[in-house]
N, CA, C and O atoms as a Maestro MAE file, in Angstrom:
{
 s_m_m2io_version
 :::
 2.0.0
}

f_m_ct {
 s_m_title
 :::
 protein
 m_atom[336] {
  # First column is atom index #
  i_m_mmod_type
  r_m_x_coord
  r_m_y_coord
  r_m_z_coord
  i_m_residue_number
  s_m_chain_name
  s_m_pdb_residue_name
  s_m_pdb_atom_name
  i_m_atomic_number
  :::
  1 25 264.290 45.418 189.559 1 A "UNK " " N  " 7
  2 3 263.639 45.372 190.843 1 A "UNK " " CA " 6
  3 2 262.137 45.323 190.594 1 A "UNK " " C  " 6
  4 15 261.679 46.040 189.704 1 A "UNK " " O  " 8
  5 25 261.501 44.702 191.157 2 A "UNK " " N  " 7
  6 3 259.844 44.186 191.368 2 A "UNK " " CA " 6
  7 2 259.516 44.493 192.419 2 A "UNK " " C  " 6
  8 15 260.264 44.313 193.380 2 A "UNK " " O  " 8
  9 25 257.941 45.209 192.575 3 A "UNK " " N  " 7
  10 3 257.493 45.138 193.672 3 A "UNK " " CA " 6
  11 2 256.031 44.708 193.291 3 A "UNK " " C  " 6
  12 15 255.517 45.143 192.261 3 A "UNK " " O  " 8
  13 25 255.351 43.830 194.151 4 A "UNK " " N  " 7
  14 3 254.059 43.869 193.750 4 A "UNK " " CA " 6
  15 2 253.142 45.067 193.804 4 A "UNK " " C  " 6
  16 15 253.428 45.890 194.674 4 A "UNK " " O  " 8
  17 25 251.955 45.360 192.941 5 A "UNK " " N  " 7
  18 3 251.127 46.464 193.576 5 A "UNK " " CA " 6
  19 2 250.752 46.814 194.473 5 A "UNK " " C  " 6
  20 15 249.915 45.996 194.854 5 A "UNK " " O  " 8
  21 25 250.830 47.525 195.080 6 A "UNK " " N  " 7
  22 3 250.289 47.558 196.901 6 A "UNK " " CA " 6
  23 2 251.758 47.609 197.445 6 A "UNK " " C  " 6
  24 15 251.788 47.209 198.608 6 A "UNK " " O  " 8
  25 25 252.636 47.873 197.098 7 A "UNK " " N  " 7
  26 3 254.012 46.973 198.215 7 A "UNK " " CA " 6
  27 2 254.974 48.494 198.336 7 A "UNK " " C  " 6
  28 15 254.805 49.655 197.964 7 A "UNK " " O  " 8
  29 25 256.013 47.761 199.050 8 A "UNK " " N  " 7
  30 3 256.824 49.143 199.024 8 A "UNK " " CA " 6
  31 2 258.041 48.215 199.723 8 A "UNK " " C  " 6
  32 15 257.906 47.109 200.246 8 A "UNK " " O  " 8
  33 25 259.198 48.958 199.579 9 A "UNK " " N  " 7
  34 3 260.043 47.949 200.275 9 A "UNK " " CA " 6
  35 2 261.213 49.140 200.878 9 A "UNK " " C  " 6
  36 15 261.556 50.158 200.277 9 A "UNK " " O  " 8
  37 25 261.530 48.838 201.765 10 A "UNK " " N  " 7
  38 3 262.795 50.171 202.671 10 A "UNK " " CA " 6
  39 2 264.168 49.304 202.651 10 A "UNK " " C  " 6
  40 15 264.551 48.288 203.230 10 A "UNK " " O  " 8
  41 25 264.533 49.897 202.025 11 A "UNK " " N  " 7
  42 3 266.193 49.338 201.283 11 A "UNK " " CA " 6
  43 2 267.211 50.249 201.864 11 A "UNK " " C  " 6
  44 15 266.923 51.445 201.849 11 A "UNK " " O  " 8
  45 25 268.441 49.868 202.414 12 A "UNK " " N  " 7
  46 3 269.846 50.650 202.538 12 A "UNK " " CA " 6
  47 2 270.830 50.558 201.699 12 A "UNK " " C  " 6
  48 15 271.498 49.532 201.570 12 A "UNK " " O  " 8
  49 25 271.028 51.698 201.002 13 A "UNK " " N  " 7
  50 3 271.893 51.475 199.880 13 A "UNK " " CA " 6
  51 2 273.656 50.541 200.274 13 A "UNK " " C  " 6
  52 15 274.223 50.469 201.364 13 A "UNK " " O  " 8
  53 25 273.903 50.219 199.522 14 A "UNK " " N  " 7
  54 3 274.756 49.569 199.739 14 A "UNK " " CA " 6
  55 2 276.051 48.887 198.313 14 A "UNK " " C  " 6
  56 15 275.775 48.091 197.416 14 A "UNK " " O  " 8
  57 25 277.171 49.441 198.538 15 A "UNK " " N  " 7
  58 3 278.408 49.180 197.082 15 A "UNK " " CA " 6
  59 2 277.976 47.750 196.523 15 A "UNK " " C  " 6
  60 15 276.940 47.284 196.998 15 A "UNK " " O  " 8
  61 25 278.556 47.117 195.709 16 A "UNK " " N  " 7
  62 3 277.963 46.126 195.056 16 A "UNK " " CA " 6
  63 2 279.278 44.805 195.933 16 A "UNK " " C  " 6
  64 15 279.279 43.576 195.994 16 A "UNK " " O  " 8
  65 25 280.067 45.696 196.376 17 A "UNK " " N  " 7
  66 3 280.719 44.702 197.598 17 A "UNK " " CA " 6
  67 2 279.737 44.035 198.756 17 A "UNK " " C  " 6
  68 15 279.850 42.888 199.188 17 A "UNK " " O  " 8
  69 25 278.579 45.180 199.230 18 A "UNK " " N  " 7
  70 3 278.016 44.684 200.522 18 A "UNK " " CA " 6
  71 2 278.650 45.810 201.570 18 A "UNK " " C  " 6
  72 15 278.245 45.695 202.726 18 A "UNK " " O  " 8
  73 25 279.400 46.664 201.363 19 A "UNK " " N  " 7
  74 3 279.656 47.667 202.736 19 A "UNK " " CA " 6
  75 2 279.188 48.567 202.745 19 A "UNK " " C  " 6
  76 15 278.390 48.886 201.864 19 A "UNK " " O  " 8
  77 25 279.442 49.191 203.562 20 A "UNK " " N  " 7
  78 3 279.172 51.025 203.986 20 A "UNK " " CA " 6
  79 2 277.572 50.969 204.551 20 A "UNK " " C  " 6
  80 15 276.925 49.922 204.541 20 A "UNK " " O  " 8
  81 25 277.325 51.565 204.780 21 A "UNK " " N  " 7
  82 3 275.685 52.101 205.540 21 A "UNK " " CA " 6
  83 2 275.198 53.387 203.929 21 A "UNK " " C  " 6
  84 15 275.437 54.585 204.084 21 A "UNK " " O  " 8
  85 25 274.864 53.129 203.222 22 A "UNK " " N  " 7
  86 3 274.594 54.227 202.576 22 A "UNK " " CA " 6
  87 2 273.189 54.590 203.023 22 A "UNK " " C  " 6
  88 15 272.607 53.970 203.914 22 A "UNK " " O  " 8
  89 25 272.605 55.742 202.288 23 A "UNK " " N  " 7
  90 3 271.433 56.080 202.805 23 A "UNK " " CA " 6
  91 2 270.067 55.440 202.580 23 A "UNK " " C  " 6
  92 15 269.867 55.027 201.438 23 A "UNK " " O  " 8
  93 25 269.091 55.289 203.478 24 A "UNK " " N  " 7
  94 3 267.962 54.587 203.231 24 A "UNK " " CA " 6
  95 2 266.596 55.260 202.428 24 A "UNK " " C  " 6
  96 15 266.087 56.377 202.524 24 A "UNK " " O  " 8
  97 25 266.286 54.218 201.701 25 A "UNK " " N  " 7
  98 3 265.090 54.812 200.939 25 A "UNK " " CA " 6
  99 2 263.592 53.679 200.942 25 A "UNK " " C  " 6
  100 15 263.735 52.466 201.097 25 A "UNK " " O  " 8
  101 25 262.260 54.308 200.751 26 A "UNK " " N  " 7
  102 3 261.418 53.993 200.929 26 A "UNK " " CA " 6
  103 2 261.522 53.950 199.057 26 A "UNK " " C  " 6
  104 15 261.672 54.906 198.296 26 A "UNK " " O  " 8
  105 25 261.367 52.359 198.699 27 A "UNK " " N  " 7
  106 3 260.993 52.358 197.029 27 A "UNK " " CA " 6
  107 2 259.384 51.592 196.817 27 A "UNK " " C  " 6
  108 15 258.676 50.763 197.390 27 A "UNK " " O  " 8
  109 25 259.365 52.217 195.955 28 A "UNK " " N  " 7
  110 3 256.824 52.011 195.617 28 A "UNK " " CA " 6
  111 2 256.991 51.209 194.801 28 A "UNK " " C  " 6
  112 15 257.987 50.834 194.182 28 A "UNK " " O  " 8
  113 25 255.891 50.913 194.802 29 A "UNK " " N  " 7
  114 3 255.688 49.639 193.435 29 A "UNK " " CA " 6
  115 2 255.801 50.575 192.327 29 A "UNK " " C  " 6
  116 15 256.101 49.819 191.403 29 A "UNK " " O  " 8
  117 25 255.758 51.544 191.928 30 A "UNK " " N  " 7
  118 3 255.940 52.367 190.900 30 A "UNK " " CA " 6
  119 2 257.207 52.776 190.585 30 A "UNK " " C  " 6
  120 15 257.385 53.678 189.767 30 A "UNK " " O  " 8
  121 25 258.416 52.026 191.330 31 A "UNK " " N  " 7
  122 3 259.794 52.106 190.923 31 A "UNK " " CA " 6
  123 2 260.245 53.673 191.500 31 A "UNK " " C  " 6
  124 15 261.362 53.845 191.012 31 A "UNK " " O  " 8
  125 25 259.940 54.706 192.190 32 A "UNK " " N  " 7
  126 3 260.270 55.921 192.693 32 A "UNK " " CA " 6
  127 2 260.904 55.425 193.945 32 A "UNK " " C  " 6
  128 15 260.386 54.696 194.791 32 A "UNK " " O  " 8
  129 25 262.288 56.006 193.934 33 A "UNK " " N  " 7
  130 3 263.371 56.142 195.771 33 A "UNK " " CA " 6
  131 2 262.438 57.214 196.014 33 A "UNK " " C  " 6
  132 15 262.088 58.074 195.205 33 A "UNK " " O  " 8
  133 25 262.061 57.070 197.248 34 A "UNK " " N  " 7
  134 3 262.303 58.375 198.144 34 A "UNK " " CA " 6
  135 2 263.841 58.252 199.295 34 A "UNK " " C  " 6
  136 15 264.708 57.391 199.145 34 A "UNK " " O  " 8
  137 25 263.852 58.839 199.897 35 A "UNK " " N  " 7
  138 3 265.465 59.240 200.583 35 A "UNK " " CA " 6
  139 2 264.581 59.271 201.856 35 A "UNK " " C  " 6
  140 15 263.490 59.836 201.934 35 A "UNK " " O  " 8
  141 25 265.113 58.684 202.697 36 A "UNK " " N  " 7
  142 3 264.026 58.408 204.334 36 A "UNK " " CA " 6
  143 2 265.583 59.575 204.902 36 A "UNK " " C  " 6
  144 15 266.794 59.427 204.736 36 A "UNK " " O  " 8
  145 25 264.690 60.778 205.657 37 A "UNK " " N  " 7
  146 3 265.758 61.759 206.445 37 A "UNK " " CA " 6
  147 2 266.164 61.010 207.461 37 A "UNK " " C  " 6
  148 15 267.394 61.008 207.514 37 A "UNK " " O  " 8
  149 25 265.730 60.458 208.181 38 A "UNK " " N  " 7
  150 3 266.277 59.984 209.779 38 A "UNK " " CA " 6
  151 2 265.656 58.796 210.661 38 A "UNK " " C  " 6
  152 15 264.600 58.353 210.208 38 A "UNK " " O  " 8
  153 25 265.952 58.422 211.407 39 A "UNK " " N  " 7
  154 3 265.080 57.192 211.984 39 A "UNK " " CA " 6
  155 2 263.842 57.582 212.443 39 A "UNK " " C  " 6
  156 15 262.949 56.787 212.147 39 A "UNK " " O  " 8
  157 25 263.411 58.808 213.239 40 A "UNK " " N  " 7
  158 3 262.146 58.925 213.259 40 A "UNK " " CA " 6
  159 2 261.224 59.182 212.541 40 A "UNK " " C  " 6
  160 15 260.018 59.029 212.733 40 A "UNK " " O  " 8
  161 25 262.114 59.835 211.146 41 A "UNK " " N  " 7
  162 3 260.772 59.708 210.070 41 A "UNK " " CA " 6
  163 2 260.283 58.249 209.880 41 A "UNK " " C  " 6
  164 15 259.129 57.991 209.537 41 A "UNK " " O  " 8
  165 25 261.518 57.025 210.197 42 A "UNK " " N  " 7
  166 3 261.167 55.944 208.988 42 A "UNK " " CA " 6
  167 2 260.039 55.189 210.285 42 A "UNK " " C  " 6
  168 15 259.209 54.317 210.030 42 A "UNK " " O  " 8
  169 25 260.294 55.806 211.700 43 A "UNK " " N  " 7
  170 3 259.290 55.465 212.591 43 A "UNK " " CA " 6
  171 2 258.023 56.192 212.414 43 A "UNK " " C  " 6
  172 15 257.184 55.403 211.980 43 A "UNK " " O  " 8
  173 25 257.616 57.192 212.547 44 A "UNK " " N  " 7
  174 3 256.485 58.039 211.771 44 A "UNK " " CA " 6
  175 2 256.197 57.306 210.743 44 A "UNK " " C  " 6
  176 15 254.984 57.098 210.713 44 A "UNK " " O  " 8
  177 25 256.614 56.942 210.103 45 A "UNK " " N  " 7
  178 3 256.048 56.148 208.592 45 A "UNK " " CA " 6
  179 2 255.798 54.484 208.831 45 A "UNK " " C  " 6
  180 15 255.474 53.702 207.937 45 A "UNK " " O  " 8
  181 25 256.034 54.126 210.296 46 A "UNK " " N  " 7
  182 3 255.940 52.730 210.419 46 A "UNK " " CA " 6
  183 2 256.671 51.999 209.795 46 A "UNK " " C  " 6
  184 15 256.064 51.026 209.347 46 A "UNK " " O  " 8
  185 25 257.710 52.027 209.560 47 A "UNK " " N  " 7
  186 3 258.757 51.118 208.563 47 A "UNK " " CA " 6
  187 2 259.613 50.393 209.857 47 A "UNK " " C  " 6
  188 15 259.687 51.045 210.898 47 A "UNK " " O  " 8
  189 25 260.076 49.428 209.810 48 A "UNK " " N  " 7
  190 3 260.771 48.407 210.099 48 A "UNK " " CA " 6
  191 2 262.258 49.321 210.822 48 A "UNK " " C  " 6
  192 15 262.785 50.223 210.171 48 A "UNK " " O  " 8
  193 25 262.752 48.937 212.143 49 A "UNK " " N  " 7
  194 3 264.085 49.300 212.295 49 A "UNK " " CA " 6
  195 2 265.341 49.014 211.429 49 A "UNK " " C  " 6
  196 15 266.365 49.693 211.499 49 A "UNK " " O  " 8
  197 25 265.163 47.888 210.560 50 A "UNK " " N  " 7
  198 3 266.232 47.696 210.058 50 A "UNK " " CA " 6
  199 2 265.983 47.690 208.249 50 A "UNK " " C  " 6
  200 15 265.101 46.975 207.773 50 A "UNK " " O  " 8
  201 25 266.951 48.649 207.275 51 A "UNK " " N  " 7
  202 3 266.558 48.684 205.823 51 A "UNK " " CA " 6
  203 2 267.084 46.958 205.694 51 A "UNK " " C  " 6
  204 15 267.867 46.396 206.459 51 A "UNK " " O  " 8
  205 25 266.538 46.485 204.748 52 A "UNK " " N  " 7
  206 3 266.944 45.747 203.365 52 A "UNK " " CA " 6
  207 2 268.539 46.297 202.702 52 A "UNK " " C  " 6
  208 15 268.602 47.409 202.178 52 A "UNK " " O  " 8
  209 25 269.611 45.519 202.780 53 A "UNK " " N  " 7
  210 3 270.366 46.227 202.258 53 A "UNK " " CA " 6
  211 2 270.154 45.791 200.441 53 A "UNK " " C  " 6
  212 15 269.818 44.664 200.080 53 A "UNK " " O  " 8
  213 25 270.414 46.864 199.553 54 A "UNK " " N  " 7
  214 3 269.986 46.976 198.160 54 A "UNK " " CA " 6
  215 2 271.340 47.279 197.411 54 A "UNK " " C  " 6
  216 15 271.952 48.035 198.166 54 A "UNK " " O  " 8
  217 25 272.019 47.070 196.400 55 A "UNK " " N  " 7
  218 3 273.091 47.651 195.960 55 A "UNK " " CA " 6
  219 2 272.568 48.846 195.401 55 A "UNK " " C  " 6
  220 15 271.448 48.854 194.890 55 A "UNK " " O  " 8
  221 25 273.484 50.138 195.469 56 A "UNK " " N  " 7
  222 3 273.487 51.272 195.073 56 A "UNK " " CA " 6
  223 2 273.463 51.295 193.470 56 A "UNK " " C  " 6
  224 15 272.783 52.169 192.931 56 A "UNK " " O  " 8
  225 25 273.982 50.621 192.892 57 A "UNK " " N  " 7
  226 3 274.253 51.111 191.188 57 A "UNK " " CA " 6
  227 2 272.784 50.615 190.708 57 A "UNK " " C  " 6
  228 15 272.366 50.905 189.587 57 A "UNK " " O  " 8
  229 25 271.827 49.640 191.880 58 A "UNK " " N  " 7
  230 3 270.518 49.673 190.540 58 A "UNK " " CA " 6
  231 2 269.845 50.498 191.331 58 A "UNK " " C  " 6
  232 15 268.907 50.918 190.652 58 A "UNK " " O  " 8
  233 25 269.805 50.988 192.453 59 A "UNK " " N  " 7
  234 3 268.712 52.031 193.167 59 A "UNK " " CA " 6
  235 2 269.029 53.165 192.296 59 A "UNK " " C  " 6
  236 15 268.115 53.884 191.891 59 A "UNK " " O  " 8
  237 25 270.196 53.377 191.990 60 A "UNK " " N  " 7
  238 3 270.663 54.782 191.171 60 A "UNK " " CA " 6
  239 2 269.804 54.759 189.870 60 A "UNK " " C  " 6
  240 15 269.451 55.767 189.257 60 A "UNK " " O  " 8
  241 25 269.633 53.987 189.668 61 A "UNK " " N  " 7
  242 3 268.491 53.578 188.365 61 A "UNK " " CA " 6
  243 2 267.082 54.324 188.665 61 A "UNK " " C  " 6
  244 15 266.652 55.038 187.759 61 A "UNK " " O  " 8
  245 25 266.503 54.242 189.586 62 A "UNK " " N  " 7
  246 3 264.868 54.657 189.552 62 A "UNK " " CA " 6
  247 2 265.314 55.745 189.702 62 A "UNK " " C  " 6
  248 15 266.400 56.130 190.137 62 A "UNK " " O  " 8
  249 25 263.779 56.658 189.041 63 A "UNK " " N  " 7
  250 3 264.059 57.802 189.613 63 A "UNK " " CA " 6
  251 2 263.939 58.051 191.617 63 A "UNK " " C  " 6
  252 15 263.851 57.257 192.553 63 A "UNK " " O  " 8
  253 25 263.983 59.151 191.541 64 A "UNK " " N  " 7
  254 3 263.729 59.764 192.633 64 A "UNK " " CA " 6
  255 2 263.272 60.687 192.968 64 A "UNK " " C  " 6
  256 15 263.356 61.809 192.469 64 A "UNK " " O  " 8
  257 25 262.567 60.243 194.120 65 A "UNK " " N  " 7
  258 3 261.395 61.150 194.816 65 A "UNK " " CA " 6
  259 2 261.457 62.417 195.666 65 A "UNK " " C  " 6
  260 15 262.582 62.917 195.636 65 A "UNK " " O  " 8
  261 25 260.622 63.046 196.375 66 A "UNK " " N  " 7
  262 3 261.624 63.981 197.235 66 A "UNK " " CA " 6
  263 2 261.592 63.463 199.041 66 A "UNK " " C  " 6
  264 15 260.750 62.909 199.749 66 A "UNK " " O  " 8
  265 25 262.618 63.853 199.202 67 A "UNK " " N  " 7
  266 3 263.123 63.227 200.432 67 A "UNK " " CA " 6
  267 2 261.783 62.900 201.634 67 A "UNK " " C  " 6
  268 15 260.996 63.832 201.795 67 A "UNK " " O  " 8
  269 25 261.671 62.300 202.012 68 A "UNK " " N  " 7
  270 3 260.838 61.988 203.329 68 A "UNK " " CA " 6
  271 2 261.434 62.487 204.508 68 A "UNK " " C  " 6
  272 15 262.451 62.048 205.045 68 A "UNK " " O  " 8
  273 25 260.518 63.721 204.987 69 A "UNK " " N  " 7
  274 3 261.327 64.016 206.220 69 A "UNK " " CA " 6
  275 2 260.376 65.100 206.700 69 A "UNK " " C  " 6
  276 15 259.874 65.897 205.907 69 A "UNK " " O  " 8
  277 25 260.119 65.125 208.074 70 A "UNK " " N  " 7
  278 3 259.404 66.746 208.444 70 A "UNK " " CA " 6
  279 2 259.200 68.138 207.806 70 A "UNK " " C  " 6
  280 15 258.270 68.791 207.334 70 A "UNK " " O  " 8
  281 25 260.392 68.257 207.999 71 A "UNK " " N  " 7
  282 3 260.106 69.423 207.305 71 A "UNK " " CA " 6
  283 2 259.757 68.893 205.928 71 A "UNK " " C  " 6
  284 15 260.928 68.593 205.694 71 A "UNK " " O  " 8
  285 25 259.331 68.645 205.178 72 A "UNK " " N  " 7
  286 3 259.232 68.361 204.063 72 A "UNK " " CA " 6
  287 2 257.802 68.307 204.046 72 A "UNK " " C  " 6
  288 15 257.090 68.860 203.208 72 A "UNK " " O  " 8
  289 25 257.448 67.669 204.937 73 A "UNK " " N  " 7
  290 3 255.792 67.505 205.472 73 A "UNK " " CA " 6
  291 2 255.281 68.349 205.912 73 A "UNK " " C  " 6
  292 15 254.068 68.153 205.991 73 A "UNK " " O  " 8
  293 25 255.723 69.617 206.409 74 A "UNK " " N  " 7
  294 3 255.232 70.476 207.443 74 A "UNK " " CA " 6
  295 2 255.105 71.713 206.065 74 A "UNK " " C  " 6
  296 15 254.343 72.673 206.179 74 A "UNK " " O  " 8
  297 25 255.939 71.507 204.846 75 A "UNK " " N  " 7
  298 3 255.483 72.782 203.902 75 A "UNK " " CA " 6
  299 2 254.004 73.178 203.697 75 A "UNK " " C  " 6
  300 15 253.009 72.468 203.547 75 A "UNK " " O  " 8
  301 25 254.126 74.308 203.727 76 A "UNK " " N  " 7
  302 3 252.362 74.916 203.096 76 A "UNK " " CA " 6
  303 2 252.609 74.945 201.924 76 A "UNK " " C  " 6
  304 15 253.809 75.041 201.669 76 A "UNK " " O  " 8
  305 25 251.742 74.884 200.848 77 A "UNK " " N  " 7
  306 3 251.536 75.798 199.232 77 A "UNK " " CA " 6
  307 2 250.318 76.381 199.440 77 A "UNK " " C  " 6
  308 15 249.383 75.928 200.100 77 A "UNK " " O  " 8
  309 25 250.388 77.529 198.770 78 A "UNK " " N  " 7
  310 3 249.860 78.418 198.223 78 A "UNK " " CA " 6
  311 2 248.730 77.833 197.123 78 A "UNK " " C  " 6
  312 15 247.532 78.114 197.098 78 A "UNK " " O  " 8
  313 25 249.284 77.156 196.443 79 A "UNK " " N  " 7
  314 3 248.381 76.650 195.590 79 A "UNK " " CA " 6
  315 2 249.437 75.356 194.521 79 A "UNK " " C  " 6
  316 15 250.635 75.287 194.244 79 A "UNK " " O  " 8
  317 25 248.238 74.516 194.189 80 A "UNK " " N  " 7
  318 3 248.794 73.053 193.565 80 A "UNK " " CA " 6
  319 2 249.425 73.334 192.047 80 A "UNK " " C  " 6
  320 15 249.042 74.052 191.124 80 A "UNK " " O  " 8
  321 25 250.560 72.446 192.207 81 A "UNK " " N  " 7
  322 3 251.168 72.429 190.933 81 A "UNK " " CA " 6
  323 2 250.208 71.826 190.153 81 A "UNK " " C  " 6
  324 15 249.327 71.066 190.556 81 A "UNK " " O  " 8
  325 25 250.540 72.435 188.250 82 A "UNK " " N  " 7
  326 3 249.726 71.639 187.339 82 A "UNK " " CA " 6
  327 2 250.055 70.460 187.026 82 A "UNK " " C  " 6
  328 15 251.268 70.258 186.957 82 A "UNK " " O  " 8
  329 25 249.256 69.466 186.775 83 A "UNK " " N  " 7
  330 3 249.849 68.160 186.026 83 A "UNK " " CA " 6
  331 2 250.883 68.326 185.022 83 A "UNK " " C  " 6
  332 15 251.114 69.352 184.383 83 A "UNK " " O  " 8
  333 25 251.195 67.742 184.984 84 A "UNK " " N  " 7
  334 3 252.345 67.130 183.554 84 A "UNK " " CA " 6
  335 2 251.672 67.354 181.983 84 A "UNK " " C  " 6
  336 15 252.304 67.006 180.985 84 A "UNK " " O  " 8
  :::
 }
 m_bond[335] {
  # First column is bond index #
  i_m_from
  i_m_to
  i_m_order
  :::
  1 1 2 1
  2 2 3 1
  3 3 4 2
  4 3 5 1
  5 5 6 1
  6 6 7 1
  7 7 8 2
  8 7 9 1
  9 9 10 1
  10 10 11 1
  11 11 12 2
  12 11 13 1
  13 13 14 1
  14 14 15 1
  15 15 16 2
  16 15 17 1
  17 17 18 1
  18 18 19 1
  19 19 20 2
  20 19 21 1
  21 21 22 1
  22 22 23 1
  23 23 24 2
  24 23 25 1
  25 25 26 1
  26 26 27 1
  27 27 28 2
  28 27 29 1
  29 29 30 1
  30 30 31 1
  31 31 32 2
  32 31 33 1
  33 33 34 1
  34 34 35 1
  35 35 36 2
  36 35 37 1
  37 37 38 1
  38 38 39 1
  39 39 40 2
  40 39 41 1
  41 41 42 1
  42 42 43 1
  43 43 44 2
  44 43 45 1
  45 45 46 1
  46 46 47 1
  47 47 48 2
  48 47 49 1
  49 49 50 1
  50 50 51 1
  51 51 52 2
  52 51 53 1
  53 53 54 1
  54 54 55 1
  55 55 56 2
  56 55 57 1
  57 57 58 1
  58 58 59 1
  59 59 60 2
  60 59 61 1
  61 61 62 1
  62 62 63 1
  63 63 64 2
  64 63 65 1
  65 65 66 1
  66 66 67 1
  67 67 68 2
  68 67 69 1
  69 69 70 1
  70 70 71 1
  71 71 72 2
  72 71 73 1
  73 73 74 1
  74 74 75 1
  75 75 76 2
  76 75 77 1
  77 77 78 1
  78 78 79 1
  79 79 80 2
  80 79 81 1
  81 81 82 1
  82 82 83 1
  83 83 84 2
  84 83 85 1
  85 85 86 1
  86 86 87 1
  87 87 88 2
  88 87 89 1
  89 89 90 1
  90 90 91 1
  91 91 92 2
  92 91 93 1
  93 93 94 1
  94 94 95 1
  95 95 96 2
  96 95 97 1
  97 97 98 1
  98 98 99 1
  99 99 100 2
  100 99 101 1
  101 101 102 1
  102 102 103 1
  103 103 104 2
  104 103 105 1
  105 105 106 1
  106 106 107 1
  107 107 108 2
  108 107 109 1
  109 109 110 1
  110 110 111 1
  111 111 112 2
  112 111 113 1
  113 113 114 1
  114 114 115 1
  115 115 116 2
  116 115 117 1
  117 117 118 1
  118 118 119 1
  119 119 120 2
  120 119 121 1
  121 121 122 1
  122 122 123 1
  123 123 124 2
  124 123 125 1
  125 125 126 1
  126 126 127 1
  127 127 128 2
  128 127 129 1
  129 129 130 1
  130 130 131 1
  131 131 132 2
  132 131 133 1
  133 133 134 1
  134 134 135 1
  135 135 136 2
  136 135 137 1
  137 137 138 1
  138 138 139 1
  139 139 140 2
  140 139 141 1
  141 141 142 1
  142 142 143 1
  143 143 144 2
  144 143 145 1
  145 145 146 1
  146 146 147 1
  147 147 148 2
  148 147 149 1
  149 149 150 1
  150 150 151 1
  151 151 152 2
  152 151 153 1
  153 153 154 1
  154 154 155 1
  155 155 156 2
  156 155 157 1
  157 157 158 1
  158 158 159 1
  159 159 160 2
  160 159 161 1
  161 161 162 1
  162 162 163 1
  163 163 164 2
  164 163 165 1
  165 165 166 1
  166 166 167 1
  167 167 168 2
  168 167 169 1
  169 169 170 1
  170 170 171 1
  171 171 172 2
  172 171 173 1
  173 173 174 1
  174 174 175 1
  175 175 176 2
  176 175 177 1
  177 177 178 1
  178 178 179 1
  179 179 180 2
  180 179 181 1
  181 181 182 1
  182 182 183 1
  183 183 184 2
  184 183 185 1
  185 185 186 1
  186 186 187 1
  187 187 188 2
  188 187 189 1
  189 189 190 1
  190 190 191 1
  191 191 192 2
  192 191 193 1
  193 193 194 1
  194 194 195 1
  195 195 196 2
  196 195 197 1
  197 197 198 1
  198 198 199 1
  199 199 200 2
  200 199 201 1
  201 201 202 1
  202 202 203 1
  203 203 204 2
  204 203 205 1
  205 205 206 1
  206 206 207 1
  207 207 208 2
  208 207 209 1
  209 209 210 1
  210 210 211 1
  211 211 212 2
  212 211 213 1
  213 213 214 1
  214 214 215 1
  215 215 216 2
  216 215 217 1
  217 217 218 1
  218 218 219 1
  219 219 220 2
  220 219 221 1
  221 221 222 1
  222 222 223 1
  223 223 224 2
  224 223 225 1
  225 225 226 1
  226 226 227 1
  227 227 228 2
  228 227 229 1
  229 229 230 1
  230 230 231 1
  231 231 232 2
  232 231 233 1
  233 233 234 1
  234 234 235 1
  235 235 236 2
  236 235 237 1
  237 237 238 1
  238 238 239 1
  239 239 240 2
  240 239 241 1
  241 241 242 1
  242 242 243 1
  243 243 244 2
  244 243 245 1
  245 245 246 1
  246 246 247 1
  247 247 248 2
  248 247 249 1
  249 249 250 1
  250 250 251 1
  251 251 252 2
  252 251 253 1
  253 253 254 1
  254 254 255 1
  255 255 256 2
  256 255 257 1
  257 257 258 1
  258 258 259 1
  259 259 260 2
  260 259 261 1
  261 261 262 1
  262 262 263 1
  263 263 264 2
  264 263 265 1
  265 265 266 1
  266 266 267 1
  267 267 268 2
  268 267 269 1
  269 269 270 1
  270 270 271 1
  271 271 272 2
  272 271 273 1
  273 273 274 1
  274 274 275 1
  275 275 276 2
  276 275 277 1
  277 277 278 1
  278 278 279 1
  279 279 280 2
  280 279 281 1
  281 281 282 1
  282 282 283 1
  283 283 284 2
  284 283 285 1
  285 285 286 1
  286 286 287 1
  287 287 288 2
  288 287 289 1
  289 289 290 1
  290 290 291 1
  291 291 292 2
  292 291 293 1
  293 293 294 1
  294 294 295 1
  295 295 296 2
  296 295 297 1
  297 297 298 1
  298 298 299 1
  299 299 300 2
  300 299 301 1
  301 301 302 1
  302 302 303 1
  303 303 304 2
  304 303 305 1
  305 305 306 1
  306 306 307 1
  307 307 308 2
  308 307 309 1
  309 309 310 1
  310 310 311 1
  311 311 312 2
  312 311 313 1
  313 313 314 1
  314 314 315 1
  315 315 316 2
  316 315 317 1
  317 317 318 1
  318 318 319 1
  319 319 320 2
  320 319 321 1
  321 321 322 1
  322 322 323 1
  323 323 324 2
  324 323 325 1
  325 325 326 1
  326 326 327 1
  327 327 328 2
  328 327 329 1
  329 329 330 1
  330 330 331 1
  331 331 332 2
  332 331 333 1
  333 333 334 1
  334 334 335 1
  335 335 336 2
  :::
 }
}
């Protein structure tokens, strides 16, 4: 999978048949899924009503990010994790 720099693309996972609704993810040009929680996050985030459907066995490939979703956004810290 390719994305140009700058890009991002919102994909619905999907069997390598083409069925099921699996879950949708926001993927970066840096190859990271995030997991989109619900339709109003992927509206909050300005994304498109409808994913890209993507097959599941190469999305399972990137890593992954942590989920996109309110609450997720709404956490406080205390203080910043260290780099790597």
């Amino acid at each position: 999978m390719y994305l140009p720099p700058g890009r991002s693309a919102y994909v619905a996972a999907r069997s390598l048949s083409g069925g099921g609704t699996g879950t949708r993810y926001l993927v970066t040009d840096t190859g990271v899924r995030f997991a989109i929680h619900d339709d109003d996050v992927a509206h909050d985030l300005g994304l498109p009503t409808a994913a890209i459907p993507a097959p599941w066995p190469v999305l399972a490939t990137l890593p992954s990010g942590p989920e996109l979703s309110r609450a997720n956004a709404s956490v406080a810290r205390d203080t910043v994790a260290p780099g790597p």
